[in-house]
C-alpha positions in Angstrom: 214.9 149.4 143.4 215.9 150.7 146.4 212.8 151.6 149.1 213.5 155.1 149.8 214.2 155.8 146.0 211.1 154.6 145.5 209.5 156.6 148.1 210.9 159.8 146.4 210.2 158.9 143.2 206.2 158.3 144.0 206.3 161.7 145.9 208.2 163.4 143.2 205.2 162.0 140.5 202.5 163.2 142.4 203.5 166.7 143.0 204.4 167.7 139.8 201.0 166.0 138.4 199.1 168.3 141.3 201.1 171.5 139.8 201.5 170.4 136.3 197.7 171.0 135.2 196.7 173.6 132.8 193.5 175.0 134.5 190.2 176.4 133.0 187.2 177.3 135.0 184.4 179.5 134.5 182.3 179.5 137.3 181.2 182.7 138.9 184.0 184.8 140.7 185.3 181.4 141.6 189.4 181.7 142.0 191.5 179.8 140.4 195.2 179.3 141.7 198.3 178.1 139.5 201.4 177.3 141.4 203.8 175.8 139.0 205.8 177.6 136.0 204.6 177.7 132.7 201.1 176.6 133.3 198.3 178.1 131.4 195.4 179.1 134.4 192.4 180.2 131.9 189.3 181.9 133.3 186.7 184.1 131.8 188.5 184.5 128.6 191.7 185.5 130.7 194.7 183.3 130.2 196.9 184.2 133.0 200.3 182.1 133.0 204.0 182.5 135.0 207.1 182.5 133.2 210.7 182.1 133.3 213.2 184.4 131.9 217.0 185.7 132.4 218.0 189.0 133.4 221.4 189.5 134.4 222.6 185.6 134.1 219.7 184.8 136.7 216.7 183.0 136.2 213.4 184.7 137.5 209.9 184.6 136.9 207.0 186.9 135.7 203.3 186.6 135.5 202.0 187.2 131.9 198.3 188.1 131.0 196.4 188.0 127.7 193.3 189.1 127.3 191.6 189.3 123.5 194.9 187.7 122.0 196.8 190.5 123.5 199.5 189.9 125.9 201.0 191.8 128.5 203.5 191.6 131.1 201.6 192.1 134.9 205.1 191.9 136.6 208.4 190.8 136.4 210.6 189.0 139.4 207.9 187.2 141.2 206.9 183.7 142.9 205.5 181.4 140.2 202.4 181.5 143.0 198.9 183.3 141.5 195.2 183.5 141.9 193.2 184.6 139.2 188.9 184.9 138.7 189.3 186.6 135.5 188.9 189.9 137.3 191.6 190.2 139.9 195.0 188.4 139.9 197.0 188.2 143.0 200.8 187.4 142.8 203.5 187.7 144.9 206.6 189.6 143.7 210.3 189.8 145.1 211.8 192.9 146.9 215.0 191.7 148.1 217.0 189.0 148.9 217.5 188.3 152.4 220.1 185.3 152.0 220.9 181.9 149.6 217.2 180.6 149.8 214.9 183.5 151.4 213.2 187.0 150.0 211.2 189.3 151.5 207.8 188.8 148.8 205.1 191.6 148.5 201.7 190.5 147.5 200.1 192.6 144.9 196.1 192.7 143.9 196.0 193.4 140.1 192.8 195.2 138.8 192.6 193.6 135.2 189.2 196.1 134.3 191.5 199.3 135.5 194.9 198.1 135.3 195.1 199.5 139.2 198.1 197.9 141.4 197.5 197.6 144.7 199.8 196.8 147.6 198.1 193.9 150.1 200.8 192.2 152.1 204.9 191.9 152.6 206.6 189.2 154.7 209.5 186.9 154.4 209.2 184.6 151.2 205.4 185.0 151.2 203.5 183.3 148.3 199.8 183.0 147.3 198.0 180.0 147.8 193.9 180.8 147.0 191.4 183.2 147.6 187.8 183.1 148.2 187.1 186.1 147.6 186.8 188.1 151.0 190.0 185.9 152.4 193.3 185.7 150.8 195.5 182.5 151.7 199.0 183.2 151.7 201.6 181.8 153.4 205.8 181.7 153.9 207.2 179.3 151.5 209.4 177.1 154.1 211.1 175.0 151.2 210.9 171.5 152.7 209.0 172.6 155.7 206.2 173.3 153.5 203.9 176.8 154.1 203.3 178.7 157.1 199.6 179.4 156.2 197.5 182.6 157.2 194.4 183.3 156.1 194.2 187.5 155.2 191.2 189.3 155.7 191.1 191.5 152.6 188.4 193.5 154.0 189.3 194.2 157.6 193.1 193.5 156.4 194.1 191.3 159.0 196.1 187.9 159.3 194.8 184.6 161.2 197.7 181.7 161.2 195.8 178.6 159.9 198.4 175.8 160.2 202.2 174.9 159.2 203.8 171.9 157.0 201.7 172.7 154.0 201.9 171.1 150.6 198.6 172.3 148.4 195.8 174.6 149.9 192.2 174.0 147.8 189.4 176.5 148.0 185.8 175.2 147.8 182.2 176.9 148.6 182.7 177.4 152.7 185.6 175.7 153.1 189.4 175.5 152.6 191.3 171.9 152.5 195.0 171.5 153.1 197.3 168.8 152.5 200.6 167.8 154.6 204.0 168.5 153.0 206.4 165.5 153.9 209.7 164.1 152.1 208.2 160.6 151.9 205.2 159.2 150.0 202.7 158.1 152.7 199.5 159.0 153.8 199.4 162.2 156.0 196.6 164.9 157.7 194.6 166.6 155.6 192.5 169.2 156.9 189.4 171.2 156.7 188.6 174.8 157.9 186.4 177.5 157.7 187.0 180.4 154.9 188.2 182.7 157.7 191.2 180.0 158.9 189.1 179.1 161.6 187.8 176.0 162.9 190.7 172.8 161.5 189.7 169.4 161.8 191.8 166.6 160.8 189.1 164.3 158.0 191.3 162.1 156.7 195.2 161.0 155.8 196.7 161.0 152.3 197.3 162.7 149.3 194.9 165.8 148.2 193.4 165.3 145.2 190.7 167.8 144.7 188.0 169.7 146.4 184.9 170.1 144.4 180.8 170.3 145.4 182.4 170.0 149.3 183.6 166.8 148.2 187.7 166.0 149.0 189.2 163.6 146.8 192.7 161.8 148.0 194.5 158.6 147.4 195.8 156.6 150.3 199.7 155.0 149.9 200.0 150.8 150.3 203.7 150.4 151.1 203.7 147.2 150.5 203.6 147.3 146.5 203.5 151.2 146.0 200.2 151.3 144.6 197.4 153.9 145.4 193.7 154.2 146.5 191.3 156.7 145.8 188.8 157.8 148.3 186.0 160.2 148.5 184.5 162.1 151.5 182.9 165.1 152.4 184.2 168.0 153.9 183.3 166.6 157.1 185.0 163.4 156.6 182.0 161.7 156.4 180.5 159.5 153.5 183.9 158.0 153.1 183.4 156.1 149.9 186.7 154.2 147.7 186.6 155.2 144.0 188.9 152.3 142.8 190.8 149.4 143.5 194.4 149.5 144.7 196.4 150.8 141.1 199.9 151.8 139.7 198.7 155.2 138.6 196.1 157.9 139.8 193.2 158.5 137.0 193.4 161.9 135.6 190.3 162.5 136.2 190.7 162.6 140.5 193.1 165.3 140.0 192.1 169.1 140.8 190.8 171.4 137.5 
């Protein structure tokens, strides 16, 4: 097989396996961010999950709720990008069409005790990316480019630019973790920062697997024969610690959720 088919083809796997998990968590206030379509993100008895549907012969997306085996519609023609801690939900929903591949976004805070809508941000093709509670991470969706990250100060309501070319953004106790987007598998930065954006350090390169206890699981790329790595570290970057042996496919188990 061809070596940049192959390339694609690993990169292709392990991004929709990072997306493609049905989430639950339960731990207290902890967020809980879903950024692929049709996957279930359950949290405190909420299931919160973003759908597809036609209007008009166009395809668009909505973030659906149900709470006590009742569902309901939270809004229609948004990003498939939420955050959920079975109290609040923050999605991103679509004002206009600028051109062919760009909207201007609006993020919304959803009450889910009072039902309250509440405006929080508006930018070019702005999407969600985690919350830890007094920061919101949001970001412009670049496409190939990856996100333009900010961390959004929901109490002073402020942005801080954290970093650019990002694939996945992982929230953890005190820190946040962020992978590199690129259009070949390899190994590339990831980094740590501080809950307000603050402070990135480079701690490794690879593939984010999951950020759990301050611990950062990834998998490093052999070119030679394709196959994969995983390591362990901690947030720091220290501790570095290999959790298998050099295989064709990444255990379930390393992934996030």
């Amino acid at each position: 097989m061809n070596k940049k088919i192959t390339k694609i083809i690993i990169m292709l796997f392990m991004v929709m396996a990072f997306l493609g998990v049905s989430k639950n968590a339960d731990a207290k206030d902890k967020y809980v961010t879903e950024r692929g379509v049709n996957r279930n993100t359950t949290i405190k008895g909420i299931s919160v999950v973003a759908k597809q549907y036609e209007e008009a012969g166009t395809y668009k997306y909505k973030i659906i709720m149900k709470k006590n085996g009742v569902k309901k519609t939270i809004a229609k023609n948004t990003t498939t990008d939420f955050t959920t801690n079975g109290k609040i939900i923050y999605y991103s929903a679509v004002v206009k069409k600028i051109s062919s591949y760009e909207t201007k976004n609006c993020i919304y805070k959803y009450d889910i005790k009072t039902g309250k809508y509440t405006k929080i941000i508006s930018g070019k093709s702005y999407i969600v990316c985690g919350c830890s509670g007094r920061y919101l991470y949001c970001g412009i969706d670049m496409e190939a480019d990856g996100i333009k990250l900010y961390a959004y100060d929901l109490k002073k309501k402020r942005k801080k630019y954290m970093t650019s070319v990002v694939a996945n953004v992982l929230v953890d106790g005190n820190h946040v973790v962020t992978s590199t987007n690129a259009g070949d598998a390899g190994n590339y930065p990831i980094n740590v920062f501080k809950l307000n954006g603050t402070g990135k350090k480079k701690v490794c390169d690879g593939g984010l697997l999951s950020f759990e206890n301050n611990k950062i699981y990834y998998y490093v790329v052999r070119e030679s024969d394709w196959k994969n790595k995983i390591y362990s570290c901690k947030y720091n970057g220290k501790q570095k610690k290999a959790m298998t042996g050099w295989v064709k496919k990444i255990p379930e188990k390393y992934w996030r959720y």
